[in-house]
C-alpha positions in Angstrom: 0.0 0.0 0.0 1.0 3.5 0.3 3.8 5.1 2.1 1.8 7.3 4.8 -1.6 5.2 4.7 -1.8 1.6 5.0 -4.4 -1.3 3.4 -6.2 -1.4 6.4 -7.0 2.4 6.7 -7.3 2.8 2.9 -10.1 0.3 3.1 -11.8 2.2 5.6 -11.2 5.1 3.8 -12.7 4.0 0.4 -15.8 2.8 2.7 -16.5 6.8 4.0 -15.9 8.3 0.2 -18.8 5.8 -0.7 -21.0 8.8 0.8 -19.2 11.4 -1.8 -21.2 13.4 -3.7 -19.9 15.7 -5.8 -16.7 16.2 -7.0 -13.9 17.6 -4.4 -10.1 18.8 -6.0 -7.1 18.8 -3.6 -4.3 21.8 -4.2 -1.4 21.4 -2.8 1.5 23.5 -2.3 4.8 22.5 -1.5 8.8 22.9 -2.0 10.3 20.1 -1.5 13.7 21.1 -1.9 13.5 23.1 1.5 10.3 22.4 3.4 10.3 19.8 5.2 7.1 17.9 5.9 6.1 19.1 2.0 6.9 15.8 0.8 5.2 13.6 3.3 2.1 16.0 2.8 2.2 15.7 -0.8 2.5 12.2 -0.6 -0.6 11.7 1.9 -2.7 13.7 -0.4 -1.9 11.8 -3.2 -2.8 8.1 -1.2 -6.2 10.0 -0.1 -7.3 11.2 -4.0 -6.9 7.9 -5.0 -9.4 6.1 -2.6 -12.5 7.8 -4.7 -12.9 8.6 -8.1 -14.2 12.1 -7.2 -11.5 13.1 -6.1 -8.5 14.9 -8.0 -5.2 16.7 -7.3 -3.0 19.6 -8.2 0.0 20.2 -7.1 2.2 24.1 -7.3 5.6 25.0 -6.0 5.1 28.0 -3.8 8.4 29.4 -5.3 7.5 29.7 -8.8 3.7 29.1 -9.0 3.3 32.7 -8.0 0.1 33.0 -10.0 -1.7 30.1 -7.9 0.4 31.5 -4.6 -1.8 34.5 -5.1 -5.1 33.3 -6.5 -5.7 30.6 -3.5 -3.7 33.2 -0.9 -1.3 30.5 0.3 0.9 32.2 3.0 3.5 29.4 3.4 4.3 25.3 3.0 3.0 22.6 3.5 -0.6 23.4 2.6 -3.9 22.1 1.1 -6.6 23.7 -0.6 -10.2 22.2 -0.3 -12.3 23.1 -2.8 -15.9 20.9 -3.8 -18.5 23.5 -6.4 -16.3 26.2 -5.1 -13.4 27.7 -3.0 -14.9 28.1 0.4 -11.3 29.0 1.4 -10.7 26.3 3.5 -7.1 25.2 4.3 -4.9 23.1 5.8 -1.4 24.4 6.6 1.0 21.9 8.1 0.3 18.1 7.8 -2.8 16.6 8.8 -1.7 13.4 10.1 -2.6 12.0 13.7 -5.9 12.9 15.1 -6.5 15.7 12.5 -6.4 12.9 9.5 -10.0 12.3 10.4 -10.4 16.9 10.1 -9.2 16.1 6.1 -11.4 13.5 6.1 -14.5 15.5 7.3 -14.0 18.0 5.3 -13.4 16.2 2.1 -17.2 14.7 3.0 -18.2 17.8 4.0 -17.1 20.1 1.0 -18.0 17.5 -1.1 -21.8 17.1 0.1 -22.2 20.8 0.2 -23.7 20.6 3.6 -21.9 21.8 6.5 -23.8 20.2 8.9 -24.5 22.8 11.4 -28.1 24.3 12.9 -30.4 26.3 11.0 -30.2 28.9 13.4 -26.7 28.8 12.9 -26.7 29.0 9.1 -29.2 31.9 9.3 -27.2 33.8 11.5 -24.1 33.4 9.7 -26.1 34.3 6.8 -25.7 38.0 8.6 -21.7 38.3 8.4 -21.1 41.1 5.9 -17.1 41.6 7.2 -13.9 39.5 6.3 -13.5 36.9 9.0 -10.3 35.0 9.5 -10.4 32.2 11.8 -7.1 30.5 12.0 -7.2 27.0 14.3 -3.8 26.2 15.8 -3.6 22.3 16.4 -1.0 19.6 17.5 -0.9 16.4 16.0 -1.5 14.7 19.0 -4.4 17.0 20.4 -7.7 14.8 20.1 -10.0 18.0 20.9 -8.5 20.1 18.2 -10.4 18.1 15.3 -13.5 19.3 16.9 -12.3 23.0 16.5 -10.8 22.7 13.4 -14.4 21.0 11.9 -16.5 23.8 13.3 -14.0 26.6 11.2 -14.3 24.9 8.1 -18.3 24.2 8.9 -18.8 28.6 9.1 -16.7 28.6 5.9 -18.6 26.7 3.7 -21.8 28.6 4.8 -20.5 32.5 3.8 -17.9 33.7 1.3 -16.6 36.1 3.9 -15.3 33.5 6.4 -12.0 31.8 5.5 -10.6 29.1 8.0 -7.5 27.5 8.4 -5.8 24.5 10.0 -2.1 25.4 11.5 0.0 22.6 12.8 1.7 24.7 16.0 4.4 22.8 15.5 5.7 23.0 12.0 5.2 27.2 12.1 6.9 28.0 15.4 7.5 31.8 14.6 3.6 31.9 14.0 3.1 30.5 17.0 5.2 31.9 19.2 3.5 35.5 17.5 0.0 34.5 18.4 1.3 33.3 21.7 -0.1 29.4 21.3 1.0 27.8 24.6 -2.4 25.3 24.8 -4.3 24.1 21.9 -6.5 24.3 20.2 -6.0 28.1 19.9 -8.6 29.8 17.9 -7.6 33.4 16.2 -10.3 35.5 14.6 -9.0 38.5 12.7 -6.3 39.1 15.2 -8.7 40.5 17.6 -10.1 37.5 19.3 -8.3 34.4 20.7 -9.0 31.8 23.0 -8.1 28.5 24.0 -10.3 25.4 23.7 -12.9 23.6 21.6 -15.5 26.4 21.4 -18.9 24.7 20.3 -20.5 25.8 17.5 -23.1 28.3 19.1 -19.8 29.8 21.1 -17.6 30.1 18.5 -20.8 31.5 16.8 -21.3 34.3 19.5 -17.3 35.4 19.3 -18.1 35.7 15.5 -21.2 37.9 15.4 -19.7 39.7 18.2 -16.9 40.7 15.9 -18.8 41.4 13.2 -20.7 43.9 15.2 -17.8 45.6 16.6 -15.4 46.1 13.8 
């Protein structure tokens, strides 16, 4: 089997993408020649795509694919675009291996059913962003409450345009994380302003949301 994935997972694997609907493409950037968890993310994402036929890959070097850099707004390597009918600007910026696997996963199903899963009264209220919102999910590998946090991001992205989300592996992007000051995770930023720690669910991350919508 593959490198990263073995037969027994793949099988489990191809079981889930049974419930695919629609077809979900995988960007991934990399730069192999200096980065170094680009190739074991580029390989993982290449054993995933080919566990269901609706699911393709592309792959661009951050260095010289300056023209893709900008059009998905990749701001560093290793990362992964997600994108099903459209971008709903959901990434993935580190590896997702460990517990946050089953986060790529999700969202593949997710993106790929066009359903995000989460309350009517949630959609409608989300329906009322207007403003930009950046939430940026700081994760370890080994954290089993970060997928949670990481799910609920991508969930608000796929319901508006102006809500990007983003996985970070804390520990492949010190620097960032030493600037947002991530000593426990998961560590949710939005827009710079607002940061806590913890698994918020979805009607508290919700609140933190519309709060900043209001105020900024």
């Amino acid at each position: 089997m593959g490198l990263i994935i073995n037969k027994i997972n793949a099988v489990k694997i191809k079981e889930v993408f049974q419930s695919l609907k629609d077809p979900v493409k995988l960007i991934v950037f990399t730069q192999e020649l200096e980065c170094q968890y680009c190739r074991e993310n580029r390989i993982l994402v290449e054993e995933v795509v080919v566990l269901s036929p609706l699911l393709s890959l592309e792959v661009y070097n951050f260095i010289t694919d300056k023209e893709k850099v900008q059009e998905y707004g990749i701001e560093m390597v290793p990362a992964i675009v997600v994108i099903g009918e459209k971008d709903y600007g959901i990434r993935f910026y580190g590896v997702p291996g460990g517990f946050e696997f089953t986060s790529l996963i999700e969202t593949i199903k997710m993106v790929s059913s066009g359903d995000s899963g989460l309350d009517d009264m949630t959609k409608a209220e989300l329906k009322k962003i207007t403003k930009a919102i950046n939430i940026k999910v700081f994760i370890t590998m080994t954290c089993p409450y970060c997928p949670s946090a990481v799910l609920n991001a991508h969930r608000f992205a796929l319901e508006n345009d102006n809500i990007r989300s983003c996985m970070i592996d804390s520990t492949e992007f010190i620097p960032l994380s030493n600037k947002y000051r991530v000593y426990a995770v998961p560590k949710i930023v939005i827009n710079e302003y607002i940061q806590f720690e913890g698994p918020l669910p979805e009607d508290k991350l919700l609140a933190e949301i519309l709060k900043f919508n209001l105020i900024c």
